[in-house]
N, C-alpha and C positions, 0 to 999 in steps of 0.2 A: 211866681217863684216858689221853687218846692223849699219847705221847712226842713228841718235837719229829721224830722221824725217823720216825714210823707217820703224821704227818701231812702234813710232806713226799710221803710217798706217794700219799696218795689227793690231789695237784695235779696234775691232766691238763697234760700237758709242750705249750705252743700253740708249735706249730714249722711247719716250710714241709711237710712231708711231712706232718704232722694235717690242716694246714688243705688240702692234699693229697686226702688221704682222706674227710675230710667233705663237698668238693664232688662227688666221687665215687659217694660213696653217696648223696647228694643227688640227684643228676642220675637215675644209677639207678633211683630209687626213681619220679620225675617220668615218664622215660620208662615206663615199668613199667607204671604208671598212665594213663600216655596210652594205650598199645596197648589196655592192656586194655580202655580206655572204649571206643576204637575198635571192638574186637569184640563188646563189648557192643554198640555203635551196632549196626554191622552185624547180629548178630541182632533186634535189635527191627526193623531193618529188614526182613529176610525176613519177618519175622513182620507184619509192614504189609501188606506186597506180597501173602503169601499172604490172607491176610483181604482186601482192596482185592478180589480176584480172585472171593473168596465172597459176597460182598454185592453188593445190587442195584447197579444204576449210581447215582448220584447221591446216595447212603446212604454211603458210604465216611465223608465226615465227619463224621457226624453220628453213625455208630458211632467211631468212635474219639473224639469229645469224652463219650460215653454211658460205654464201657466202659474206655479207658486214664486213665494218669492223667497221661501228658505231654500237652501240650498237640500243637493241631495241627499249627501251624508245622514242632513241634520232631519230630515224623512225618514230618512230610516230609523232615528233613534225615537222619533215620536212615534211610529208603528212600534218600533220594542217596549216605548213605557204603555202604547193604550193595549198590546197585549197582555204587560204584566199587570195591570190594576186589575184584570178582571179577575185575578186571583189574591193580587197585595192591595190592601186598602192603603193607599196614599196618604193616608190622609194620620200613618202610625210613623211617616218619613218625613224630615226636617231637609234633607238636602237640595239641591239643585237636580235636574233630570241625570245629568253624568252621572254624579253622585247615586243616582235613585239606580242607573243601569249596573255602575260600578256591582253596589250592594248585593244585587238580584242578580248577575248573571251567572248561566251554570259554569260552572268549576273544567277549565278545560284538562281531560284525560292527560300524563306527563307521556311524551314521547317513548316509544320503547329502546332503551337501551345496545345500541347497536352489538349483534354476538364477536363476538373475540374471536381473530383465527386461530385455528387449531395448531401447533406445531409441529413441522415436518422435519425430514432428515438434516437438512440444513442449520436450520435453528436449534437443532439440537445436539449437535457438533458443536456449533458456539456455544449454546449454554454451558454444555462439559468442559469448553474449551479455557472459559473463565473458570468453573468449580476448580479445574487441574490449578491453576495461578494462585486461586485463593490459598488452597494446602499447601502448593510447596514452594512459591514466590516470597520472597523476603519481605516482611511484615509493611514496607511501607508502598509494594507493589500489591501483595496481598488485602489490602484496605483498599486499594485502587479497584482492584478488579469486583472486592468484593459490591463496592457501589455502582459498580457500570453495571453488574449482573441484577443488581436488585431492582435498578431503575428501569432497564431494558425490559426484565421482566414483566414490570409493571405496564411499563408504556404499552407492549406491542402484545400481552395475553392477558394484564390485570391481574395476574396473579405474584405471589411474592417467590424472591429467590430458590427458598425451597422448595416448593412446590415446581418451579420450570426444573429446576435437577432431576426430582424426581419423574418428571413427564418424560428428561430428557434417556433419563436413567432405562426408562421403559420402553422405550425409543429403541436405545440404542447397548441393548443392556453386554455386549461384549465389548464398547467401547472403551472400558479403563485396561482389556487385554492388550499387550504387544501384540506384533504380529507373530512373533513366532511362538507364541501362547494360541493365538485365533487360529496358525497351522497344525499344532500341535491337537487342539482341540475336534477341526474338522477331522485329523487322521483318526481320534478315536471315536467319536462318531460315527463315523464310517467303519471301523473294526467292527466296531459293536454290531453293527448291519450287518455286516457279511458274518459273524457269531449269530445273530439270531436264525441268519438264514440257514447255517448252517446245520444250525439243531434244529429246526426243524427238518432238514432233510434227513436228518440221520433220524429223529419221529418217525418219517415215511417209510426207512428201511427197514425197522423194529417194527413197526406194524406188518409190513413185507413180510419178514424172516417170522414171525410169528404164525402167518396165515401158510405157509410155506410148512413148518414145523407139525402145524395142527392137521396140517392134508398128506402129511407123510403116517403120522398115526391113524388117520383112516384108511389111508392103503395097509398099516401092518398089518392093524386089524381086519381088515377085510381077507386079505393072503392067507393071514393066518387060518384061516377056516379052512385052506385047499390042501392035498397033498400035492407032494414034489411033483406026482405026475401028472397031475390034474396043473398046475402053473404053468410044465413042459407044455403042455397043452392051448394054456390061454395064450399061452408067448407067442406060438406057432401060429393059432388061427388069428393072431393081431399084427403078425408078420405077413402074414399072406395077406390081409386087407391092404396091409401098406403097399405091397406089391401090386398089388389090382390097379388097373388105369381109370 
């Protein structure tokens, strides 16, 4: 029979330096065990890799669900840790192999952002067709439209209200015209064309009447050097040429 003082003895003392001690060797023990799986991983890995290399092509899996007894998947992730120790020393990693693939794998690239379509006549008819509501609809229709255009905008171009006005603005930049303003406007338009062409024609004729003016002074001058009877003369022998067949 134990004494009251032999049993005193065997009560393990729970103090801050045990419980100290126990997370200690605990830890230890976890890590210990992680590494070790990890090189464990890593050899079954080489041992993947090397087989993968001796087997036909396209046999690879179907030998190792034939002859191992891990599963496929979990092949594959030994192949990924015995490639990554050849560069991470395991042995600076506490976790499990997930854990070890999690850590180390490369960073995958973010998707590219698919591009926005562009706006054509249509949508930019609507877009205008809200801006007209926003100004001159009564302020609790006005707040309506003004949110259906900013949402819209956003949804279907990513960009904000102003910005699709303005797209649509450039779109369709005589759309805040009436029609009999957009009539009125092709009529001068069109004046204006037949004005330009105009002056220019009348350019052609002043160049005309110039060269015309300039060959009249070289005939004066020339005349001028004959007498009356000496012209009598040129007139007649340039009538008679005319006459000739």
């Amino acid at each position: 029979m134990l004494t009251m003082s032999a049993k005193t003895s065997l009560i393990h003392v729970i103090n801050l330096p045990f419980l100290a001690t126990e997370v200690n060797d605990a830890h230890h023990q976890v890590t210990f065990h992680a590494r070790s799986m990890l090189l464990e991983a890593g050899r079954a890995g080489d041992a993947l890799i090397a087989a993968k290399k001796l087997v036909k092509h396209g046999e690879f899996k179907s030998w190792v669900e034939v002859h191992c007894r891990c599963s496929y998947p979990r092949a594959a992730k030994y192949m990924q840790v015995a490639r990554l120790t050849k560069s991470i020393d395991p042995d600076t990693f506490e976790g499990g192999i997930d854990s070890f693939l999690e850590a180390n794998a490369t960073p995958r690239k973010p998707s590219p952002t698919p591009a926005k379509p562009a706006m054509d006549q249509t949508d930019a008819e609507y877009v205008l067709k809200l801006q007209a509501m926003v100004v001159r609809a009564t302020p609790n229709e006005s707040a309506i439209a003004s949110n259906k255009l900013a949402g819209w905008a956003k949804d279907a171009f990513g960009i904000s209200a102003e910005e699709a006005v303005a797209t649509a603005e450039a779109l369709l930049p005589d759309a805040h015209l009436s029609s009999f303003q957009v009539a009125a406007e092709r009529v001068a338009a069109e004046a204006v064309t037949k004005l330009q062409a105009t002056e220019e024609r009348l350019t052609a004729l002043e160049a005309q009447l110039q060269q015309m003016l300039t060959r009249k002074a070289e005939l004066r001058a020339e005349f001028s050097a004959h007498s009356r009877t000496e012209l009598i003369e040129m007139l007649a022998d340039a009538y008679v040429q005319l006459e000739q067949p």
